[in-house]
C-alpha positions as CSV (number, residue, x, y, z in Angstrom):
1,X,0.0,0.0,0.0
2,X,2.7,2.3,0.1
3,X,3.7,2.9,-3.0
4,X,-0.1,2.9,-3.5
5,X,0.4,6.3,-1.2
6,X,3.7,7.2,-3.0
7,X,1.9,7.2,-6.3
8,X,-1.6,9.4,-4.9
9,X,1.2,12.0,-3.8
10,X,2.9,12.1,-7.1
11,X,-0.5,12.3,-8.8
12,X,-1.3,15.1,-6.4
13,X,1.7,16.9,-7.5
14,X,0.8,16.3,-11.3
15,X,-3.3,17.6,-10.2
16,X,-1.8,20.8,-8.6
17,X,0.2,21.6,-11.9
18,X,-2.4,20.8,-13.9
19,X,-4.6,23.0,-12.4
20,X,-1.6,26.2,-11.7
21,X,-1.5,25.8,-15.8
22,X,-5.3,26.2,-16.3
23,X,-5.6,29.3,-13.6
24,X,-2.5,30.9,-14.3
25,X,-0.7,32.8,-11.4
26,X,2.1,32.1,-9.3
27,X,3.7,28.5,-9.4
28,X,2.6,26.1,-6.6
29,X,5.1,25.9,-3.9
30,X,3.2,22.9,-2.2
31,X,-0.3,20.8,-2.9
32,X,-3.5,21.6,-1.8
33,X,-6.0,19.3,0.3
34,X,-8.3,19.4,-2.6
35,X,-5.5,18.2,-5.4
36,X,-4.5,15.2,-2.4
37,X,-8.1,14.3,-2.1
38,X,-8.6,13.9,-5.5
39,X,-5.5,11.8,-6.2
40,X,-6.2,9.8,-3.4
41,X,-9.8,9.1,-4.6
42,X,-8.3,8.5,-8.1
43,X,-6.0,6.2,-7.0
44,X,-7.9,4.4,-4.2
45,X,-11.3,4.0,-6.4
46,X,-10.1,3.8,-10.4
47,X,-6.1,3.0,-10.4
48,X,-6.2,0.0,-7.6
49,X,-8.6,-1.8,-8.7
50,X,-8.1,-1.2,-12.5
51,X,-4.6,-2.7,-11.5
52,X,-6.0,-5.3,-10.1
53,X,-8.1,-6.4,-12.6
54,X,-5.6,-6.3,-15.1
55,X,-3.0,-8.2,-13.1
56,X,-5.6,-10.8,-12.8
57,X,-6.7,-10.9,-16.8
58,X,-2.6,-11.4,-17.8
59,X,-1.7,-13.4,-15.3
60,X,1.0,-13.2,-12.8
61,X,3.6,-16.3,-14.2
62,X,3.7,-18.2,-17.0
63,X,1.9,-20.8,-15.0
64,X,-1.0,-18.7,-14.3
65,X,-1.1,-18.0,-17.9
66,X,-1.1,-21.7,-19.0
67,X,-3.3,-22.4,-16.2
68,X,-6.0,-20.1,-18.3
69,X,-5.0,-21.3,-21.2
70,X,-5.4,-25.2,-20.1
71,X,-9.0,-23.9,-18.6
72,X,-10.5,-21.9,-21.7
73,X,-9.6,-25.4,-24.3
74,X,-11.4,-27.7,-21.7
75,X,-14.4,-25.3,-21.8
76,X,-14.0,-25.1,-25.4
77,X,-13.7,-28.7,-26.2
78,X,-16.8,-29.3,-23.5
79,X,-14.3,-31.9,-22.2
80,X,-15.6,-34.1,-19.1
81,X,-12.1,-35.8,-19.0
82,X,-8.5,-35.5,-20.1
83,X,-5.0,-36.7,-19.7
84,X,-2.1,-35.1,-19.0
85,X,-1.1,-35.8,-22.6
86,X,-4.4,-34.0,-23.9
87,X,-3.0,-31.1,-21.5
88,X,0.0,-31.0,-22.7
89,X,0.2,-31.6,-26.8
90,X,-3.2,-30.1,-27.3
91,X,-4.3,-27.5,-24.9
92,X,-0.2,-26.2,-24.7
93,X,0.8,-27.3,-27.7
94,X,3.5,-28.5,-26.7
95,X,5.1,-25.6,-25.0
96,X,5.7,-27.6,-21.7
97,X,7.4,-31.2,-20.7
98,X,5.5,-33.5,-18.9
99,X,6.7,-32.8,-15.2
100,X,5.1,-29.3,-16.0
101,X,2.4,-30.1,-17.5
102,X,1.6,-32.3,-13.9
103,X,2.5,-29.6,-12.2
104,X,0.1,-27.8,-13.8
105,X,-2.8,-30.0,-13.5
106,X,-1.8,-30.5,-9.8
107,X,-2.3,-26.7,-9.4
108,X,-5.8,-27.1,-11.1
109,X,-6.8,-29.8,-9.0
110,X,-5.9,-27.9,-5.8
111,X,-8.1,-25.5,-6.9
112,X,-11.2,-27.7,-7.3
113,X,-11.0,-27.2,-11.2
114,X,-10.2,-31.5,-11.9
115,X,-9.7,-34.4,-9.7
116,X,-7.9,-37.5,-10.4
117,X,-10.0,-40.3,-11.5
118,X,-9.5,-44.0,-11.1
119,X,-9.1,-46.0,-14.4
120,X,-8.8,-49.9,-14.4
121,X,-6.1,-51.9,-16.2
122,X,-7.2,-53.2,-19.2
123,X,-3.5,-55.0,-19.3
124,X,-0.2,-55.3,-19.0
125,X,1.6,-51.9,-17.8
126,X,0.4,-49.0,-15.7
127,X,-3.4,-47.6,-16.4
128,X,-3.3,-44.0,-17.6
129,X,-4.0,-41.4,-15.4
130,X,-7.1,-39.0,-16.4
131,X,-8.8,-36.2,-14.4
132,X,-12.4,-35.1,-14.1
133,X,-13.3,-31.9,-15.3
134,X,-15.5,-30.3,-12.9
135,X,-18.8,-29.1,-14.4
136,X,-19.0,-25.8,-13.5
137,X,-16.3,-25.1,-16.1
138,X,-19.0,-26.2,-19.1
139,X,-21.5,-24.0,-17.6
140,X,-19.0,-20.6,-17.2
């Protein structure tokens, strides 16, 4: 939050210019109450959470960003199941290995977007491993 503060007093500074160019006179030798006011509303009610929300549309990491990614092709596709293969050659095109790929969909199942399923053998060698897509994500 400080450099929240740091950045309504700068913008305070800019406000009491701004206005000293409009009115003329003498040049300010210190801000007003009004031009703090104003910054502060400015920066506390249109610049924070404008910040916010853009922070949140880009995405803070790569992750995050392949996390969305990986979210918008299983809503997309209407998928009810994939594999971490699925995840990773078609949703990410290949972009990641596997270990980051299952990183990834661990990330997603932590928060509530998949969960494991159980799959039987139908042989020799390990069963593949598939998660559920929650359903909420078809209905978004």
């Amino acid at each position: 939050m400080a450099k929240a503060q740091a950045h309504a007093l700068r913008l305070a500074g800019t406000l009491e210019f701004l206005g000293w160019a409009f009115a003329g006179g003498d040049e300010p030798k210190q801000i007003s109450a009004q031009s703090m006011e104003a910054a502060t509303r400015l920066t506390l009610d249109y610049f924070w959470p404008h910040s916010r929300a853009s922070l949140r549309q880009i995405g803070l990491s790569e992750r995050h960003v392949n996390a969305r990614r990986t979210l918008r092709w299983l809503a997309a596709e209407r998928r009810n199941e994939f594999s971490r293969e699925d995840i990773r050659c078609k949703a990410l095109g290949r972009t990641c290995d596997a270990q980051q790929t299952q990183a990834l969909i661990d990330a997603l199942a932590k928060s509530g977007w998949c969960k494991e399923v159980t799959q039987e053998g139908t042989g020799a060698g390990r069963p593949a491993r598939r998660w559920a897509v929650n359903p909420r994500l078809n209905n978004v």
